[in-house]
C-alpha positions, -999 to 999 in steps of 0.1 A, spaced: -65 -380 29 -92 -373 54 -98 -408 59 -60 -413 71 -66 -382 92 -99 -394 104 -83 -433 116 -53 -414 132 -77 -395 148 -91 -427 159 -59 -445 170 -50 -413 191 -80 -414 208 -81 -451 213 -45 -451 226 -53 -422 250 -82 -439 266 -59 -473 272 -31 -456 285 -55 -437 313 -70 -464 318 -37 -485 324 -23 -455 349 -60 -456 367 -55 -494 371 -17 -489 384 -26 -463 407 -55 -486 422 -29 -514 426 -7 -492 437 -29 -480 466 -37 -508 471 -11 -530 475 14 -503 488 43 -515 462 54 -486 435 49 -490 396 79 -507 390 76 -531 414 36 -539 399 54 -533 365 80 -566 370 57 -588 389 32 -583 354 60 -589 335 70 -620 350 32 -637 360 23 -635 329 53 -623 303 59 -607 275 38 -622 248 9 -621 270 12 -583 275 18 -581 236 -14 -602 224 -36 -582 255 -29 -551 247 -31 -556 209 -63 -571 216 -78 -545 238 -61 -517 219 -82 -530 188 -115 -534 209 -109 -496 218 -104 -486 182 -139 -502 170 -154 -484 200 -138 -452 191 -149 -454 157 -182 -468 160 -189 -437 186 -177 -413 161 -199 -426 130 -233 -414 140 -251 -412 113 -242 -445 91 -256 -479 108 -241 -499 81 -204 -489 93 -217 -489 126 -227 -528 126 -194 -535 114 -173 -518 140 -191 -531 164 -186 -567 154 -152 -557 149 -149 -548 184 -164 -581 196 -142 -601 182 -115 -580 198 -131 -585 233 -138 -621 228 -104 -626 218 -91 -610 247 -113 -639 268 -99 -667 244 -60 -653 248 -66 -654 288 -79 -694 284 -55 -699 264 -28 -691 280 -44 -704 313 -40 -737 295 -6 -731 282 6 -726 324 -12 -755 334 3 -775 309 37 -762 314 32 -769 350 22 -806 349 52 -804 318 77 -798 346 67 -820 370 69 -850 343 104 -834 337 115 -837 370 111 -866 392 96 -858 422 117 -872 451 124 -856 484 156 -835 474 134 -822 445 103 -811 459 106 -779 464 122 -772 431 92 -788 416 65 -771 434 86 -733 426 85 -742 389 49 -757 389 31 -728 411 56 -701 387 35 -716 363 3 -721 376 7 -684 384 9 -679 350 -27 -696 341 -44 -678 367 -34 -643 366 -43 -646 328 -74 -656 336 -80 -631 365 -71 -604 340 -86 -616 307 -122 -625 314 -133 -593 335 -113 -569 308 -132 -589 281 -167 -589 302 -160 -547 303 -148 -543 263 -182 -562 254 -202 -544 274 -186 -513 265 -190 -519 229 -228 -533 231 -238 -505 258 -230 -481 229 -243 -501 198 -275 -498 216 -272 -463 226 -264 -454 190 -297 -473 176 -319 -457 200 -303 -426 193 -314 -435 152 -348 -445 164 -354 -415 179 -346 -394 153 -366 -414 126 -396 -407 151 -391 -374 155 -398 -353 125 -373 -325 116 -393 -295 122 -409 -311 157 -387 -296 190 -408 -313 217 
């Protein structure tokens, strides 16, 4: 029982952190970009959909829980190792789901233009459905490598904190306070 409280624990924290850090990132684009949250909300729905968002945040969400839990197991290096390569392969899948879907829009792109023939009357039909796509590969990629980049080095900033922290207190001896 105190292992389920312990992960919920761990999911509630994890899930708290993500959702602040998803209302910091809409209040920066907000400010930035002068359009209101559902306005940001609809154009991230539609640049890069719904299965995107899904598979990110999954992704993310799990590189947050290994983080959560590896900062909470001080004392055990064994578990420790294990959440952080846990939370690795989260962050690297987060840069593999952004190239992938990068390839997916610039496939589905050069798709649509074999689709339609290109011809004078067409054009711009063509070059609304390619660029929809192409908007698709890059905004994954925009948001997928620098969100992975920050998750690993969140997660290995740590895992060395944590082993010096260990080091440390091997080298100290108990009774020694300087």
């Amino acid at each position: 029982m105190r292992l389920v409280l312990t992960l919920f624990d761990t999911a509630s924290r994890s899930l708290s952190y993500f959702l602040g850090t998803l209302v910091i990132v809409l209040a920066i684009a907000a400010a930035a970009s002068a359009l209101e949250f559902r306005e940001i909300a609809q154009w991230g729905l539609q640049g890069m959909g719904v299965t995107f968002l899904l598979l990110y945040g999954t992704l993310v969400l799990t590189a947050l829980f290994c983080w959560t839990r590896l900062s909470q197991i001080r004392d055990d290096p064994a578990n420790q190792k294990v959440w952080l390569e846990g939370g690795l392969h989260a962050a690297n899948g987060v840069a593999t789901l952004g190239l992938t879907y990068t390839l997916l829009g610039i496939s589905l792109g050069i798709g649509s233009m074999a689709e339609h023939g290109v011809t004078p009357e067409t054009v711009q039909s063509v070059i609304r459905e390619l660029t929809k796509h192409f908007s698709l590969a890059f905004l994954t990629t925009v948001i997928g490598l620098p969100s992975s980049a920050a998750l690993r080095a969140l997660l290995l900033v740590t895992g060395v904190r944590l082993e010096a922290d260990q080091a440390n207190s091997i080298d100290t001896p108990q009774g020694d306070v300087s």
